[in-house]
C-alpha positions as CSV (number, residue, x, y, z in Angstrom):
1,X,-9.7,-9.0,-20.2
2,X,-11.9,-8.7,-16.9
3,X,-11.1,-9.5,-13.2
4,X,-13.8,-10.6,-10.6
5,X,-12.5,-11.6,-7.1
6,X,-13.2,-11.5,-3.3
7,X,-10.8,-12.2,-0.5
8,X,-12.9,-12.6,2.6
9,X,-11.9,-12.3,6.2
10,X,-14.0,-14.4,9.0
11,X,-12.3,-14.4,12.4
12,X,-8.8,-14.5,11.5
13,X,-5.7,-13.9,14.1
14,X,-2.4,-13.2,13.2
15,X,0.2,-12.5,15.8
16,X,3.9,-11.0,15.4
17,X,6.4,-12.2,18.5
18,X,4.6,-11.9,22.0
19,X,2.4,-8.6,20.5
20,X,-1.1,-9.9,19.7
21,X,-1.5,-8.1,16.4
22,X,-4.5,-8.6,14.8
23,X,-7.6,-10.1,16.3
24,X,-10.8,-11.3,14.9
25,X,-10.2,-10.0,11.5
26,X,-13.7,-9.5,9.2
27,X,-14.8,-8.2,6.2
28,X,-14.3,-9.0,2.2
29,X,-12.7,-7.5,-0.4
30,X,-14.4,-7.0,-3.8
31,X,-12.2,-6.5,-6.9
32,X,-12.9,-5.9,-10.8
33,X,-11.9,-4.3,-13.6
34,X,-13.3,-1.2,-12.7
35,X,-11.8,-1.1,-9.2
36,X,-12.2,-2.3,-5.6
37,X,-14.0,-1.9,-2.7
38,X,-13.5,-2.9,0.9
39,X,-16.6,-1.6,3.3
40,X,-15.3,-2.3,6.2
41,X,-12.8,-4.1,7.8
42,X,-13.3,-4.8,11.8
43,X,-10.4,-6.2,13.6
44,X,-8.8,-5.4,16.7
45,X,-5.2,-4.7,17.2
46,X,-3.1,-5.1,20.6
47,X,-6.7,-6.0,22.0
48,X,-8.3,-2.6,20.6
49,X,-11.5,-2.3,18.0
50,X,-10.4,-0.6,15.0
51,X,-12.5,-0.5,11.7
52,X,-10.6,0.6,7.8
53,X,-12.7,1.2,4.9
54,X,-11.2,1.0,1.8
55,X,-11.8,1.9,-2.0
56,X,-10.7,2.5,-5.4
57,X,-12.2,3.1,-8.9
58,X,-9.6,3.2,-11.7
59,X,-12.0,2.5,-14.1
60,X,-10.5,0.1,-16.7
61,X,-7.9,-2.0,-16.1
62,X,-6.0,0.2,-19.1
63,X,-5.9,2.8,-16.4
64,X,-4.2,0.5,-13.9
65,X,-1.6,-1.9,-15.7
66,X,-0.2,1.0,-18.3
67,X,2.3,3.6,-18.1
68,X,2.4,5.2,-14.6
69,X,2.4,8.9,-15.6
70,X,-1.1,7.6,-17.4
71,X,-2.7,6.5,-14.3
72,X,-6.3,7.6,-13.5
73,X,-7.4,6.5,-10.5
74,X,-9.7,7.8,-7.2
75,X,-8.3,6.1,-3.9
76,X,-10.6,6.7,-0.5
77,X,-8.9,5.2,3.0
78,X,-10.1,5.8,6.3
79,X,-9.2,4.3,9.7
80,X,-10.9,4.9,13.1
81,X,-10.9,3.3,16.3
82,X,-11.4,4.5,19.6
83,X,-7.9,3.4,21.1
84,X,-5.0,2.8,18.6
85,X,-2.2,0.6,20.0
86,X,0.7,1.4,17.6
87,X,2.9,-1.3,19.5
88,X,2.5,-3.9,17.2
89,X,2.7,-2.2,14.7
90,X,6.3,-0.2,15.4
91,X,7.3,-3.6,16.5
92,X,7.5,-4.9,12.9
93,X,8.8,-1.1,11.8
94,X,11.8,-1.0,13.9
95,X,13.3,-4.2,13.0
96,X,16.9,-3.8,13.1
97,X,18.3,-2.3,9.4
98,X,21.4,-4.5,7.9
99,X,24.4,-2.4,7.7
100,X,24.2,-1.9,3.9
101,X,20.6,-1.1,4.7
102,X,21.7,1.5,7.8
103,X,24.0,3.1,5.7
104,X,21.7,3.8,2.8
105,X,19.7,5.7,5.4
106,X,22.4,8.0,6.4
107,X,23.3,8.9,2.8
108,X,19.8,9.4,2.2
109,X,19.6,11.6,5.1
110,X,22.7,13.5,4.1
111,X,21.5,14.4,0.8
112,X,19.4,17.3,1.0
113,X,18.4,17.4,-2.8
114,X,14.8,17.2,-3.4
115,X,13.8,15.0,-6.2
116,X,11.5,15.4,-9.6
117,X,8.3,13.5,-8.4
118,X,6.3,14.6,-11.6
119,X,6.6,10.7,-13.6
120,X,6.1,9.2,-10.2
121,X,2.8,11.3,-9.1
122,X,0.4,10.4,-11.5
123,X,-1.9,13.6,-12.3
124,X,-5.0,11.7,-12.5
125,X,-4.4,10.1,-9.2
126,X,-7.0,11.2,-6.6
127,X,-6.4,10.0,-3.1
128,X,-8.1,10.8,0.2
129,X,-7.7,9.3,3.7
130,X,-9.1,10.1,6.7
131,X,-7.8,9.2,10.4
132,X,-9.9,9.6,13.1
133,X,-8.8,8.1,16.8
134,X,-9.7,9.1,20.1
135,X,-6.1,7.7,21.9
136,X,-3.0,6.4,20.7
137,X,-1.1,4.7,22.4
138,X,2.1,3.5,22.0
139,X,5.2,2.6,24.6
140,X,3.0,3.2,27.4
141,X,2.5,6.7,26.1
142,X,-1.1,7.3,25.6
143,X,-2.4,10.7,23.8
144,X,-5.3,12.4,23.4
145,X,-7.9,12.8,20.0
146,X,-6.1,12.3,16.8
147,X,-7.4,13.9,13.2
148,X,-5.5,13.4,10.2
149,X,-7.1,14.1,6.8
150,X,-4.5,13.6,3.7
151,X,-5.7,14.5,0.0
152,X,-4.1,14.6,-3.2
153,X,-5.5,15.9,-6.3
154,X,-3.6,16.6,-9.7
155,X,-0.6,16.3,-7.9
156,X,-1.0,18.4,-5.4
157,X,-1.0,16.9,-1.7
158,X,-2.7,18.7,1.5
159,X,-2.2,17.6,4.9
160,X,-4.0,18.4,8.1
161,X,-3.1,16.7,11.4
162,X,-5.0,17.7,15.1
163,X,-3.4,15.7,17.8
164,X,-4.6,16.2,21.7
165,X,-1.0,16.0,23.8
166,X,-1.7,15.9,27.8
167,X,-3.8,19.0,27.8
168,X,-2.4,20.8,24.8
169,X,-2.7,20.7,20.9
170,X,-0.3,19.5,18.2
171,X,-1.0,20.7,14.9
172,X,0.4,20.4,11.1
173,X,-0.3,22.0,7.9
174,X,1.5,20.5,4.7
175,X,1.4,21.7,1.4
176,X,3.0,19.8,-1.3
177,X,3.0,20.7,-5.3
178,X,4.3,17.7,-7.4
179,X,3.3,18.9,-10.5
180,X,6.7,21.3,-10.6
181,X,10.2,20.4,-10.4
182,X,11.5,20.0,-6.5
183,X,8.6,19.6,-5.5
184,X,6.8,23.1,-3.9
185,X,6.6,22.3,0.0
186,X,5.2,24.5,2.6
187,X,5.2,22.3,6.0
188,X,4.3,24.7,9.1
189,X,3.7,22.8,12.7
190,X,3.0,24.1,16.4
191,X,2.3,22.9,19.7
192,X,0.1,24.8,22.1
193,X,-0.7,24.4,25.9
194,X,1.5,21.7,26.7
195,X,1.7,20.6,30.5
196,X,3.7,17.6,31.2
C-alpha cells in the first residue's frame, strides 16, 4: 500500500463570528508513506504574521495504522510570530460546555487519581515543539517574550516555558515519566519581578 498527497494553501481566509481568524493562509502539505512534511505555513491570525512548521516521519505506514503501544514515530512542531493574538482562538475554546458536558468537567476535576498512560504514550514516539513569540496578546492583555520548548522521548516529557510579564519573568519546569504507573510528575513554577 503507498500514500502520496499534497493539500495546498494559496490565500485562503477563514473567519469565526466577528474575530478575523485566519488570513492569507499559504503553504502545502506533503504526505507519504513514510511521513509528512509541512515547511512552512504563513498566515496571519487576528491581523498578526505568524509562521508553523510542521513534520513527521513514521516511516512505514505499519508504524502508523497498527497497534498504538507499537507506534514509532518522530513529530517536530514549531510556531513563531512576532505578535500572537490568542482571541480568536479562545473564542472557539470557551464555547459554552452542555450540562452533561459541564458536569463531566467537575467530576473530572474532583477525581484526583492519576491515570496509567503507559498503552496510551507510545515509547517510540518522539515529539518536539518549539514556541517562540515576542507578545501575546489576548483580552486586551498584552505580554512580553514567550519561549516554550516541549519534548518527549521514550515516554518521558520535558517542559520549559520563559514568559516576559510587565517587567518580570514567569517560568515552568515540567517533568513527566509515562513509562511508570501514575505517571512520575515534578511541575515547579515561579514568577519573579512583577510590577503591575
Amino acid at each position: 500500500m503507498d500514500i502520496k498527497a499534497q493539500l495546498a494553501f494559496d490565500g485562503v481566509d477563514l473567519a469565526y463570528g466577528s474575530y478575523p481568524g485566519l488570513a492569507d493562509l499559504q503553504g502545502t502539505l506533503s504526505v507519504d508513506k513514510a511521513g509528512a512534511k509541512l515547511p512552512a505555513l504563513t498566515f496571519k491570525l487576528g491581523g498578526d504574521p505568524v509562521t508553523v512548521a510542521f513534520t513527521a516521519n513514521w516511516g512505514d505506514l505499519a508504524n502508523l495504522l497498527g497497534a498504538t503501544s507499537a507506534l514509532k514515530a518522530d513529530v517536530q512542531l514549531s510556531v513563531k510570530s512576532p505578535k500572537l493574538n490568542l482571541d480568536p482562538i479562545l473564542a472557539i475554546a470557551m464555547v459554552d460546555d452542555t450540562p452533561e458536558e459541564a458536569a463531566a468537567k467537575v467530576r473530572e476535576a474532583q477525581d484526583h487519581s492519576i491515570p496509567d498512560l503507559r498503552s496510551k504514550v507510545p515509547a517510540g514516539l518522539t515529539f518536539k515543539s518549539l514556541i517562540e513569540v515576542d507578545s501575546l496578546v489576548a483580552k486586551g492583555i498584552s505580554t512580553g517574550k514567550l519561549k516554550q520548548q516541549v519534548q518527549l522521548k521514550s515516554r518521558k516529557l520535558q517542559s520549559t516555558t520563559d514568559l516576559g510579564l510587565y517587567d518580570g519573568q514567569f517560568w515552568e519546569r515540567t517533568n513527566a515519566d509515562f513509562g511508570v504507573p501514575g505517571p512520575t510528575l515534578t511541575w515547579q513554577r515561579g514568577l519573579s519581578n512583577l510590577n503591575v
